[in-house]
C-alpha positions as CSV (number, residue, x, y, z in Angstrom):
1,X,14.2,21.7,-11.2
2,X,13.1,25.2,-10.9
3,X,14.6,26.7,-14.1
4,X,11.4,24.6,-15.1
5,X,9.2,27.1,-14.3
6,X,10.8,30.1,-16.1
7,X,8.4,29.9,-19.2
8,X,5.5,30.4,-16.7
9,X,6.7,33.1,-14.5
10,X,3.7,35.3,-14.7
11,X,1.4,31.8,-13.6
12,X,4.0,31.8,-10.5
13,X,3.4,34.7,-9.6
14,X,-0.2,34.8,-10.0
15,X,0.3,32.2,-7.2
16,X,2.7,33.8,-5.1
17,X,0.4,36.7,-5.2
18,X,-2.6,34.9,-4.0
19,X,-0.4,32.9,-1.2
20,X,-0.1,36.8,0.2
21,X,-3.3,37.6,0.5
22,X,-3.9,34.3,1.6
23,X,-1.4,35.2,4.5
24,X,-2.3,38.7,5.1
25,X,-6.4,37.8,5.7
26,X,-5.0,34.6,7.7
27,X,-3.3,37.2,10.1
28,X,-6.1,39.3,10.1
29,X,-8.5,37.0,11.8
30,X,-7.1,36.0,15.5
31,X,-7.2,39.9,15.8
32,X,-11.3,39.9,14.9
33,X,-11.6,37.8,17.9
34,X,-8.8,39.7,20.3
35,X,-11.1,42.3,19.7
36,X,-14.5,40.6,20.1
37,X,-12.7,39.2,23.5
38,X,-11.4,42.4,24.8
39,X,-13.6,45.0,23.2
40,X,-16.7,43.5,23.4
41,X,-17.2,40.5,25.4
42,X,-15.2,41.9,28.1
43,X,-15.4,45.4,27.5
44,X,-19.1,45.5,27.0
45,X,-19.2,47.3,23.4
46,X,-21.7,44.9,22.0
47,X,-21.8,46.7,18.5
48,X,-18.6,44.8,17.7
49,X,-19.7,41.9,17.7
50,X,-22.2,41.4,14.3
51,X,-19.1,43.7,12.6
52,X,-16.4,41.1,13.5
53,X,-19.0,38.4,12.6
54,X,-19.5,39.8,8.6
55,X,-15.6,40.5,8.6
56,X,-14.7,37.2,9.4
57,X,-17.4,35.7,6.8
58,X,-16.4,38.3,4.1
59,X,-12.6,37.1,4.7
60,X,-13.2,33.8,4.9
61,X,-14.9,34.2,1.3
62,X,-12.1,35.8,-0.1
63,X,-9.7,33.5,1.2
64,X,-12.1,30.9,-0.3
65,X,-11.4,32.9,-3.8
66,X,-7.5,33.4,-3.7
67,X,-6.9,29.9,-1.9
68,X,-8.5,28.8,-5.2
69,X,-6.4,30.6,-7.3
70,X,-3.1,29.8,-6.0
71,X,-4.2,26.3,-5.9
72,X,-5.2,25.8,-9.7
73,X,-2.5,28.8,-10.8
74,X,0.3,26.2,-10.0
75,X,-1.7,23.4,-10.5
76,X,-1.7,24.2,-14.3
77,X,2.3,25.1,-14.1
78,X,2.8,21.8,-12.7
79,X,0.8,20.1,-15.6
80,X,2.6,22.4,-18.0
81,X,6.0,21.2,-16.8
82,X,4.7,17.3,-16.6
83,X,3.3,17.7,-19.8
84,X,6.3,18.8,-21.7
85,X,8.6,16.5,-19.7
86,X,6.5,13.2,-20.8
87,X,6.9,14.7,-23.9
88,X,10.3,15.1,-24.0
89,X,11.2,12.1,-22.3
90,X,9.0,10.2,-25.0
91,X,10.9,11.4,-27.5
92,X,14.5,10.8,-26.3
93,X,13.1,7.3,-25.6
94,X,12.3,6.9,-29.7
95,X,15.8,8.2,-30.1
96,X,18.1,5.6,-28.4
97,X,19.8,3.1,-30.0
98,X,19.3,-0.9,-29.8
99,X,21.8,-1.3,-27.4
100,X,20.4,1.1,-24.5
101,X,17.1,-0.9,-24.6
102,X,19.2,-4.6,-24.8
103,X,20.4,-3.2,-21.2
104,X,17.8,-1.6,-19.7
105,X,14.6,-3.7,-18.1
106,X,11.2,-2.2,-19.7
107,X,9.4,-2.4,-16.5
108,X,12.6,0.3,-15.3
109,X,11.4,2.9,-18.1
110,X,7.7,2.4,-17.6
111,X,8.2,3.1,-13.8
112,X,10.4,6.3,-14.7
113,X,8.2,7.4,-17.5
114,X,4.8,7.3,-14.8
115,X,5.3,7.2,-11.3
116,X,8.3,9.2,-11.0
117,X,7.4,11.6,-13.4
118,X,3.9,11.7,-11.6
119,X,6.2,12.4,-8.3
120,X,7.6,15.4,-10.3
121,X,4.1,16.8,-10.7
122,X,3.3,16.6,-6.8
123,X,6.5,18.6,-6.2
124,X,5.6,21.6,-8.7
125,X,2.1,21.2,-8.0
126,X,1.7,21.1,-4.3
127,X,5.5,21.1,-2.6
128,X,6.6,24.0,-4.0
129,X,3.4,26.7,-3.4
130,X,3.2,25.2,0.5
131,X,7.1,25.7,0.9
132,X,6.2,29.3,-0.3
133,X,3.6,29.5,2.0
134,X,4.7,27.9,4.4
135,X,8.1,30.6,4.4
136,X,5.6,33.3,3.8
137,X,3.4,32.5,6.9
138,X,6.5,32.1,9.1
139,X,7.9,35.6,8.4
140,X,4.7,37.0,8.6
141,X,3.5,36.0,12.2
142,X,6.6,36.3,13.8
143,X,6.4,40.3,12.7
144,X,3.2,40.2,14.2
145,X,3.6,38.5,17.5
146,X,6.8,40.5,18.3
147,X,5.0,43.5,17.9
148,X,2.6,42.4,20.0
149,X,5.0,41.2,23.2
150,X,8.5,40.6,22.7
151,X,8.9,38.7,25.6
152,X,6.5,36.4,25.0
153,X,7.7,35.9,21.4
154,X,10.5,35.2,22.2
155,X,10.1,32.7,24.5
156,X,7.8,30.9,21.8
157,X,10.8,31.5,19.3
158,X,13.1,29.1,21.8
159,X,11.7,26.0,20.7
160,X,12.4,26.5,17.0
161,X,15.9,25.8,16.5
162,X,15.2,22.3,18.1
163,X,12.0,22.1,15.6
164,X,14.4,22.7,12.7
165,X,16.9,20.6,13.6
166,X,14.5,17.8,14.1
167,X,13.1,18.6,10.5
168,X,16.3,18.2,9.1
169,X,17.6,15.0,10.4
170,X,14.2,13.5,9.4
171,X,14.7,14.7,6.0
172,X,17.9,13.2,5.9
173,X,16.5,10.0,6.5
174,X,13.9,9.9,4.8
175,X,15.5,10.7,1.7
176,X,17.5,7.4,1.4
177,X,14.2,5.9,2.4
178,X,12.4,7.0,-0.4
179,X,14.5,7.0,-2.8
180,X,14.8,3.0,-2.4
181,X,11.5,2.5,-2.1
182,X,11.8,3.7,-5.7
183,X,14.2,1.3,-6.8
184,X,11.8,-1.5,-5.1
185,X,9.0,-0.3,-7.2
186,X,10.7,-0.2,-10.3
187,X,12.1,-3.9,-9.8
188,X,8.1,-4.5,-9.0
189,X,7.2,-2.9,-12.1
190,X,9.3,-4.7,-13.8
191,X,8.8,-8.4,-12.9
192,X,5.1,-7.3,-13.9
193,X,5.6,-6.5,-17.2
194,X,8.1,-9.5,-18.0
195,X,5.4,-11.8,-16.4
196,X,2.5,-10.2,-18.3
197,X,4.2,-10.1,-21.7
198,X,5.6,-13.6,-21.0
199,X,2.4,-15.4,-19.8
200,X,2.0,-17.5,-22.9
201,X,5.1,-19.3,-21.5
202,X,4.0,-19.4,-17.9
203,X,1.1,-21.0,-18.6
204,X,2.5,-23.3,-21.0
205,X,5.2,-24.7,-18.6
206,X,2.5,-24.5,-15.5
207,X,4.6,-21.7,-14.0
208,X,2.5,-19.9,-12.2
209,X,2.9,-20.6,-8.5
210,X,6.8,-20.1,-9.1
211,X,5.6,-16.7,-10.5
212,X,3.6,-15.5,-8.0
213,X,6.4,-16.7,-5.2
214,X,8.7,-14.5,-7.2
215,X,6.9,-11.6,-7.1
216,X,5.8,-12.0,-4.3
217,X,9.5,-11.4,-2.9
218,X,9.8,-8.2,-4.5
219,X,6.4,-7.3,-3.4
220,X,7.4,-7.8,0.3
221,X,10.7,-6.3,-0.3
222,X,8.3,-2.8,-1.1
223,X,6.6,-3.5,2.1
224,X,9.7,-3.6,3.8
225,X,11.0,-0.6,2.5
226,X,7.5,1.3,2.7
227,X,7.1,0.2,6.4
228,X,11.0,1.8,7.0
229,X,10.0,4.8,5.5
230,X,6.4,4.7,8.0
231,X,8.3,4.2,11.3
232,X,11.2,7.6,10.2
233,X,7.6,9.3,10.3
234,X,6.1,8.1,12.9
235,X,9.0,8.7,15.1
236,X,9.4,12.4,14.1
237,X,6.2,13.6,14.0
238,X,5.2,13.0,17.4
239,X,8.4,14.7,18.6
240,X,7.5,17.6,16.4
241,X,4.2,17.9,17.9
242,X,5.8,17.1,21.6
243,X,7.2,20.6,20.8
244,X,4.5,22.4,19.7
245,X,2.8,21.5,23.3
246,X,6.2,22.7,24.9
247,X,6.0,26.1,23.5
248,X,1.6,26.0,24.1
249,X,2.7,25.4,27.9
250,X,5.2,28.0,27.8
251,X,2.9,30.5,26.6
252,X,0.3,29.6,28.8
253,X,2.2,29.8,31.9
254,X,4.2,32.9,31.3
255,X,1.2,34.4,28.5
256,X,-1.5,33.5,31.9
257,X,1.1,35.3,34.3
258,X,1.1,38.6,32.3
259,X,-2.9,38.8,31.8
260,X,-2.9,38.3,35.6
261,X,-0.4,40.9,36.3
262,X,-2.1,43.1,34.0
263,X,0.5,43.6,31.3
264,X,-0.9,41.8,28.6
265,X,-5.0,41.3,27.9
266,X,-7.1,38.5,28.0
267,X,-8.1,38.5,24.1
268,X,-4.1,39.0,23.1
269,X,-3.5,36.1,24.8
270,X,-5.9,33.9,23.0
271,X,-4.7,35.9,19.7
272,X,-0.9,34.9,20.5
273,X,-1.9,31.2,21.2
274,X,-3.6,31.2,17.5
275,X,-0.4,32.6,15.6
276,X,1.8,29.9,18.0
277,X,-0.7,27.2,15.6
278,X,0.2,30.0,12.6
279,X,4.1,29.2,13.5
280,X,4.1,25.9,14.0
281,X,1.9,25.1,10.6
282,X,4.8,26.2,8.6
283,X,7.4,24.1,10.5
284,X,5.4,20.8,9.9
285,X,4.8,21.8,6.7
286,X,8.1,22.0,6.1
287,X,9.0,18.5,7.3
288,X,6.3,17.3,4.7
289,X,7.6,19.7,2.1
290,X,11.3,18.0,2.5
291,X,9.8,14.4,2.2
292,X,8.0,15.3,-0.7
293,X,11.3,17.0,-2.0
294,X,13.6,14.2,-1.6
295,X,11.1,12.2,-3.4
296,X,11.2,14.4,-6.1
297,X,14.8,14.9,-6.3
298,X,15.1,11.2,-6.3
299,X,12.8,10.9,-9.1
300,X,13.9,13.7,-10.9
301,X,17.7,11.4,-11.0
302,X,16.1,8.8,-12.5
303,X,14.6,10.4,-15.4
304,X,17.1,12.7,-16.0
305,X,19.9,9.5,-16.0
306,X,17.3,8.9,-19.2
307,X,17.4,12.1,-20.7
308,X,21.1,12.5,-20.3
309,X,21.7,9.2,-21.8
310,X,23.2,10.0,-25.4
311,X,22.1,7.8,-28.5
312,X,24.8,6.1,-30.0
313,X,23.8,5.5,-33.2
314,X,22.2,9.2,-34.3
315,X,23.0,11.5,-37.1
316,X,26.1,13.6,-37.9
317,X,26.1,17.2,-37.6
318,X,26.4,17.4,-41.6
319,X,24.4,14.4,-42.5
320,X,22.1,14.9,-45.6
321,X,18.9,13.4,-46.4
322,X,19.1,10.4,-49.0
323,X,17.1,11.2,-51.9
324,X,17.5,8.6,-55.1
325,X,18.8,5.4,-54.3
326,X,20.2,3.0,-57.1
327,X,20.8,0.3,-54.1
328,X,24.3,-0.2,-54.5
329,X,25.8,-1.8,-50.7
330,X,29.4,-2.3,-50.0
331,X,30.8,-3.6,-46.4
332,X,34.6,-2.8,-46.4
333,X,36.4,-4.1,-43.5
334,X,33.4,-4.4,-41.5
335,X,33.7,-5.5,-37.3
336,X,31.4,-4.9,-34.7
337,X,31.3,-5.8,-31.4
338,X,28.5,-5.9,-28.7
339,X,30.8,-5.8,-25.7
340,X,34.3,-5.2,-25.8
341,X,36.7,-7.7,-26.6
342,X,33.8,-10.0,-28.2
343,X,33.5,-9.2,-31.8
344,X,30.3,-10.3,-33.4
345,X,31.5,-9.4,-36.6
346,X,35.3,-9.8,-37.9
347,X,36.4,-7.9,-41.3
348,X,33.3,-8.5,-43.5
349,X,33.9,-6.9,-47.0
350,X,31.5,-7.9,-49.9
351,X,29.5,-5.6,-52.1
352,X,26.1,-5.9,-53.7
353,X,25.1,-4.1,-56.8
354,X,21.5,-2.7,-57.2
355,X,18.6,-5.1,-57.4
356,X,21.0,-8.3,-56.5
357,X,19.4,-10.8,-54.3
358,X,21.9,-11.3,-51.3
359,X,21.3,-14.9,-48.9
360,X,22.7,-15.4,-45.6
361,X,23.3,-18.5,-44.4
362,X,25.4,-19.6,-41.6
363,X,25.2,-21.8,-38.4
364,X,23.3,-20.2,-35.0
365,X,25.2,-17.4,-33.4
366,X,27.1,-16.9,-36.4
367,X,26.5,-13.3,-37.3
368,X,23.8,-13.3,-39.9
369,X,21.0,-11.2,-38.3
370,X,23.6,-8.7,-36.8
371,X,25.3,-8.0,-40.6
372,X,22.1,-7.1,-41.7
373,X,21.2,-5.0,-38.9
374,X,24.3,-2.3,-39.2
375,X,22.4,-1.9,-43.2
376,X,19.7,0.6,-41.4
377,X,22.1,1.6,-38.7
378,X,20.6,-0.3,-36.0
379,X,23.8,-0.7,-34.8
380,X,27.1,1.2,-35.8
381,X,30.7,-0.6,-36.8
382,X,33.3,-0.5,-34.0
383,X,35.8,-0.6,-37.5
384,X,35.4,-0.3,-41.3
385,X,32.3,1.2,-43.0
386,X,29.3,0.7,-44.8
387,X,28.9,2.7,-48.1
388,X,25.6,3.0,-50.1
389,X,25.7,3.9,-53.8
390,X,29.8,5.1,-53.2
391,X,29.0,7.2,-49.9
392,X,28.8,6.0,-46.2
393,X,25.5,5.6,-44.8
394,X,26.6,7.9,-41.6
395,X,26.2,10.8,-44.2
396,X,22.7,10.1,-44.4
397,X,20.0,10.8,-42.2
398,X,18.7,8.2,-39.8
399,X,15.1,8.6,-41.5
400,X,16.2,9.3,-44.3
401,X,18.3,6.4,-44.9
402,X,15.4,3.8,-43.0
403,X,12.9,5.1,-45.1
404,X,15.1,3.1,-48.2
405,X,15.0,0.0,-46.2
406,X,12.2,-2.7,-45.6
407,X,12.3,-4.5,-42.6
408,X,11.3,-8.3,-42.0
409,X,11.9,-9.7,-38.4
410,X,12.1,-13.1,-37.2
411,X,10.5,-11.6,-34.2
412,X,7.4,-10.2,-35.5
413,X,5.8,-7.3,-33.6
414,X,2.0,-5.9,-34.2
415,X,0.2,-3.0,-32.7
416,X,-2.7,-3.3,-30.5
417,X,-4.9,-1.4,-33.8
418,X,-6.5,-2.3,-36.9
419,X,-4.8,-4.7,-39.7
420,X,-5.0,-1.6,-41.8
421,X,-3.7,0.0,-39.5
422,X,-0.9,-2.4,-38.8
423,X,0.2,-3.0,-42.6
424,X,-0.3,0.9,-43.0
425,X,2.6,1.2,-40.5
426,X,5.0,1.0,-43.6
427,X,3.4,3.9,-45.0
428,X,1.0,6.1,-43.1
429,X,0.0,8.4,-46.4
430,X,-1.2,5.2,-48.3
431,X,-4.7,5.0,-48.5
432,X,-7.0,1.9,-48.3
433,X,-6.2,0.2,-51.8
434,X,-2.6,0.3,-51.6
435,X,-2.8,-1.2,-48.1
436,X,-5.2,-4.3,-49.6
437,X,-2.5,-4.5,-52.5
438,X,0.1,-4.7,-50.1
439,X,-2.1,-7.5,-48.2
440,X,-2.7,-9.5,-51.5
441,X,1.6,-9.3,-52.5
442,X,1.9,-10.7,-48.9
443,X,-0.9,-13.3,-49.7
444,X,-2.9,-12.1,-46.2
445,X,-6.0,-10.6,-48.0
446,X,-7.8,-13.8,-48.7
447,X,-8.0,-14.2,-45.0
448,X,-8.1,-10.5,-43.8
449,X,-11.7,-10.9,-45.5
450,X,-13.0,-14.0,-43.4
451,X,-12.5,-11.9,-40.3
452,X,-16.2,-10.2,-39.6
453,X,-14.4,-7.0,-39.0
454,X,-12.2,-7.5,-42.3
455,X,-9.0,-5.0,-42.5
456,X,-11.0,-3.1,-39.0
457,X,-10.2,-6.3,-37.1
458,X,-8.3,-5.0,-34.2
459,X,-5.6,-7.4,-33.4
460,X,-4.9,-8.2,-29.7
461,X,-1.7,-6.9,-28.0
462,X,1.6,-8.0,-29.8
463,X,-0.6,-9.9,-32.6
464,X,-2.4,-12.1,-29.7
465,X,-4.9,-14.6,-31.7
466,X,-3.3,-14.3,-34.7
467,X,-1.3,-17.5,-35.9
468,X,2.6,-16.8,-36.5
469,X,2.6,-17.0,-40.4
470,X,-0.4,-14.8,-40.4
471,X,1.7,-12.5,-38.3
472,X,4.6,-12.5,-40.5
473,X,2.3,-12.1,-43.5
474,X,0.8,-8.6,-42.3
475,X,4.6,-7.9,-41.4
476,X,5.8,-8.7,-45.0
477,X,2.7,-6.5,-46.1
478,X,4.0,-3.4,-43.8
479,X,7.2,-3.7,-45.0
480,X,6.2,-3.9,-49.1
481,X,4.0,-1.0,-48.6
482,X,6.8,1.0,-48.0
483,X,7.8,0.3,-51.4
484,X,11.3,0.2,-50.0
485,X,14.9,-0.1,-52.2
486,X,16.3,-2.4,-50.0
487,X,14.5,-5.1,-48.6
488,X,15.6,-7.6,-45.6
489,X,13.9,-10.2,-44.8
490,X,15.3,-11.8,-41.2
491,X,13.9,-15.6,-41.6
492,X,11.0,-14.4,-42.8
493,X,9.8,-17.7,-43.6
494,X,10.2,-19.1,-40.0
495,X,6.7,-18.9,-38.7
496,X,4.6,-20.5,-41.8
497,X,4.3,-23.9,-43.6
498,X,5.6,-25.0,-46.7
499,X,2.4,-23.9,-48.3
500,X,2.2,-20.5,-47.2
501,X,5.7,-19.8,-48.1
502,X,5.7,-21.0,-51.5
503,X,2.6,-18.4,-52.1
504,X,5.0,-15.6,-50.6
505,X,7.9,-17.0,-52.7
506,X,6.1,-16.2,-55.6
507,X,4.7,-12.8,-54.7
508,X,8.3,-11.7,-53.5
509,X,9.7,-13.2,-56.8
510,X,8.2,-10.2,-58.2
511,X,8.5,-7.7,-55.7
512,X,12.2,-8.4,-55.4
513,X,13.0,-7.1,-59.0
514,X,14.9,-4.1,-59.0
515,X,15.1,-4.3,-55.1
516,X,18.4,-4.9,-53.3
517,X,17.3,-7.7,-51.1
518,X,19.5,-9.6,-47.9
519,X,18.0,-12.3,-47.1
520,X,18.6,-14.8,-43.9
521,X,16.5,-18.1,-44.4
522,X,16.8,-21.8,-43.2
523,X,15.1,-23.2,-46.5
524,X,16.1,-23.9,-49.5
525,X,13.8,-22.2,-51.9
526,X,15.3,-19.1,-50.7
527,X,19.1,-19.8,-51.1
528,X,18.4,-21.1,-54.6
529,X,16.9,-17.9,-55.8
530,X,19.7,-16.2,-54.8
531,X,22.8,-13.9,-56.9
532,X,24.9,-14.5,-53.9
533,X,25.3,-16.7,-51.0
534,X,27.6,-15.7,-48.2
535,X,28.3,-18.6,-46.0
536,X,29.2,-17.1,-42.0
537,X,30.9,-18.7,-39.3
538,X,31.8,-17.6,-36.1
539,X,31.4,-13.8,-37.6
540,X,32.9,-14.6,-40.3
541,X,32.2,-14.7,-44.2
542,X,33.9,-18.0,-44.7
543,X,32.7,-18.5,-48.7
544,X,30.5,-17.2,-50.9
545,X,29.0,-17.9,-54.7
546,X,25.9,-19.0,-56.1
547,X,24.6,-22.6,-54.7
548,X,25.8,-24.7,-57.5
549,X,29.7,-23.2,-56.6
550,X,29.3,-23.3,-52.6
551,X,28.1,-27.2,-52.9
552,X,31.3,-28.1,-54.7
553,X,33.5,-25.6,-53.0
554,X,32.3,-24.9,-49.4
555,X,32.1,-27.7,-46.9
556,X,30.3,-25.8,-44.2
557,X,27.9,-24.3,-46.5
558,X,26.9,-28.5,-47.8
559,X,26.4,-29.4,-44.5
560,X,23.8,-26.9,-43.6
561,X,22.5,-27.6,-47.2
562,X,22.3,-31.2,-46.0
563,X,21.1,-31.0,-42.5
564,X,19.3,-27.9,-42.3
565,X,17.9,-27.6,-46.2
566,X,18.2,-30.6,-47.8
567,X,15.4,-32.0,-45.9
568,X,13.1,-29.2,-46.1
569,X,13.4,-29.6,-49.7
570,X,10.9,-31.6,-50.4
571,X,8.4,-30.0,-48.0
572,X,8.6,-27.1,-50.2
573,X,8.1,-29.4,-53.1
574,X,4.9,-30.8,-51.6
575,X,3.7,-27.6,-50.8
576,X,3.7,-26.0,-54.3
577,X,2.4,-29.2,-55.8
């Protein structure tokens, strides 16, 4: 973690600087009052006194000054670093694939991405400049007191090999302690965010005691774990300052004898009793610093496992950026699998020339929406490839290659922003018209304007208050602004009436011209329409034609017709009427 700080070696030391003259005034002050003790209180030089007085006002002033500086000097190195890691980490997080995110819990990044980056911050900020000081302070008053009386130093000196000790048991304890106190938080974290992004369906199904039971478990399973980590300290400490009143009594006793005896004065003995505080600050400091440090190092693990994580879908060293695309997409030999020995895909092989008009259709779990999700590379083949207009789409850019592809979920996903700002998505340089042309292809416009706000209307989180097939609408519009050359469309239709999907039939009818488009629909409308059908099972392309061919030739492909599209038929007819 402390390579971190290389880039802002001269802020460091800026610090480091002012934690010595910190030091050096903080040693300077118990001998203004030896000498006010032995000099002029008992010695009778009176003129001392208003002297010591401004010296200790004019010290405590510039300590005031440097204390200050060493304070916001690594202060703003610790937000540097923060800064640049959130950045960082941000950006790796865009990077990895599907499959990371399918197996890790959201709340689990949100808790690394804030509180245990805000951990890291704490460390630089504050652990490391008192661990500096701390070491700094040490070394510097046990100079001092041995030149002042050996004997007596030394005797102070005895207790601080049981001090250290202590210190380090506790921060092997407490390590473990924290570090699952992080793990509890995390789990908290994330039980939050499912329920909160869920809470449509916990209200629906009246949920909500069995909720709050639940988190409630995790919530006393931080206690817990919190309360562990309270007793390590609360068991230490006290021992720690047990020892700090052994070695007070020691130098009292044997510091008293010598005044008596006449071989040490009255004023050093109050001096030596204030750097015994100076020596043992440093040693409880310590035992703080090594808390705060094993938090740190614990957090520091768990965003690092993110960082370290490699994508596995990403671009080749050589990969080029894709320029003119005619829209030609072959599969040859195509298998994937999510986990091994589970293909989800077995040997697809078809190809699609440019502007061809590609349906899906196939029972549930049967492969559709992950054949169309290895097209933009959401996913790699475990075998076979995927070649675009003769060459492999792993030669190609990640962005380069998505920005050729429009995108149409089943699961529809809208940004807490403006509409405009939502359909604009597809394509940040349009300006205003495009984005209301895009809204009209879509057929969203008409009620985009009966909003009060019109395209400003700020949509609630995820699309909240927005109706389904007004969500897919102004996802259809995000996806056409891109003016993409291939278009998929994931069930696009799933989430609006007959109606409204006979008006987006007809806009697409036009929109689709010269467009490669795949195409995964339930309804009939859509697999009539089509240049090609391929009919899936069990990962499988099991037949394929136009729908006149697959009704005479494909049994699997007329009893979806019948079951799933037959009947839906003349919804669609009652709708255009």
């Amino acid at each position: 973690m402390l390579v971190k700080l290389i880039p802002y070696w001269l802020w460091v030391a800026a610090a480091a600087i002012s934690v010595l003259i910190v030091m050096i005034l903080n040693l300077v002050i118990p001998q203004l009052f030896r000498v006010v003790i032995d000099e002029a209180i008992l010695g009778g030089q009176v003129f001392y006194l208003p002297y010591a007085g401004i010296a200790i006002i004019l010290i405590t002033l510039v300590k005031g000054v440097f204390s200050f500086t060493q304070r916001y000097f690594m202060e703003r190195v610790a937000q540097k670093v923060i800064y640049n890691l959130r950045n960082r980490l941000y950006e790796h997080l865009q990077q990895l694939s599907f499959s990371y995110y399918e197996k890790t819990q959201t709340g689990q990044l949100m808790s690394r991405a804030t509180s245990d980056v805000e951990m890291l911050k704490r460390f630089y900020g504050f652990g490391l400049i008192h661990l500096f000081q701390g070491i700094v302070m040490f070394i510097g008053v046990v100079i001092v007191i041995f030149s002042m009386h050996w004997q007596l130093a030394l005797l102070t000196m005895l207790s601080l090999p049981i001090t250290l000790v202590t210190i380090l048991r506790f921060g092997k304890k407490v390590g473990p302690a924290y570090q699952a106190i992080q793990e509890e938080l995390a789990d908290l974290t994330s039980v939050l965010q499912e329920n909160l992004t869920g809470i449509r369906v916990v209200k629906a199904f009246g949920q909500e005691n069995f909720e709050e039971n639940k988190f409630d478990q995790y919530n006393t399973g931080l206690l817990r774990k919190n309360l562990h980590a309270v007793r390590i300290w609360a068991y230490y400490f006290p021992f720690l300052s047990f020892l700090t009143g052994l070695a007070a009594a020691a130098i009292l006793w044997y510091g008293g004898r010598e005044v008596i005896l006449g071989n040490l004065r009255l004023g050093e003995l109050v001096a030596f009793n204030s750097y015994l505080l100076m020596l043992v600050m440093p040693m409880r400091m310590l035992g703080w610093v090594v808390n705060l440090s094993q938090r740190a190092l614990t957090s520091a693990d768990r965003v690092y496992e993110i960082l370290d994580t490699k994508p596995e879908v990403g671009d080749l060293p050589n990969a080029r950026h894709l320029q003119i695309v005619k829209g030609e997409v072959s599969f040859q030999d195509v298998s994937f699998s999510y986990r091994e020995d589970v293909e989800a895909l077995k040997g697809i092989t078809f190809t699609v020339q440019p502007g061809q008009r590609v349906a899906i259709v196939g029972t549930t779990g049967s492969g559709k929406t992950t054949l169309v999700n290895l097209i933009p590379r959401f996913y790699d083949p475990t075998a076979g490839q995927i070649v675009l207009d003769g060459a492999d789409i792993k030669q190609f850019t990640l962005q380069s290659l998505r920005r050729q592809i429009g995108f149409v979920s089943q699961d529809t996903f809208l940004f807490s922003t403006s509409i405009a700002e939502n359909i604009g998505y597809g394509n940040p340089a349009a300006d205003r018209n495009a984005v209301v042309e895009a809204a009209k292809s879509a057929q969203i416009h008409d009620f985009i304007n009966t909003l009060p706000e019109g395209y400003d209307t700020v949509v609630g989180e995820r699309g909240i208050g927005l109706s389904g097939g007004q969500k897919q609408r102004i996802a259809i519009a995000r996806a056409l602004l891109k003016d993409p050359k291939i278009l998929i469309l994931d069930d696009y239709t799933s989430s609006v009436d007959a109606h409204t999907e006979y008006l987006i039939r007809e806009a697409l009818e036009l929109l689709m011209v010269n467009r490669t488009s795949f195409v995964i629909a339930q309804r009939i409308s859509t697999v009539l329409s089509a240049d090609l059908i391929l009919v899936m099972d069990d990962g499988e392309i099991v037949d394929r034609g136009t729908h006149s061919e697959l009704l005479n030739t494909s049994s699997l492909y007329a009893e979806i017709y019948n079951i799933q599209l037959a009947g839906r038929a003349a919804l669609c007819e009652g709708g255009g009427a």
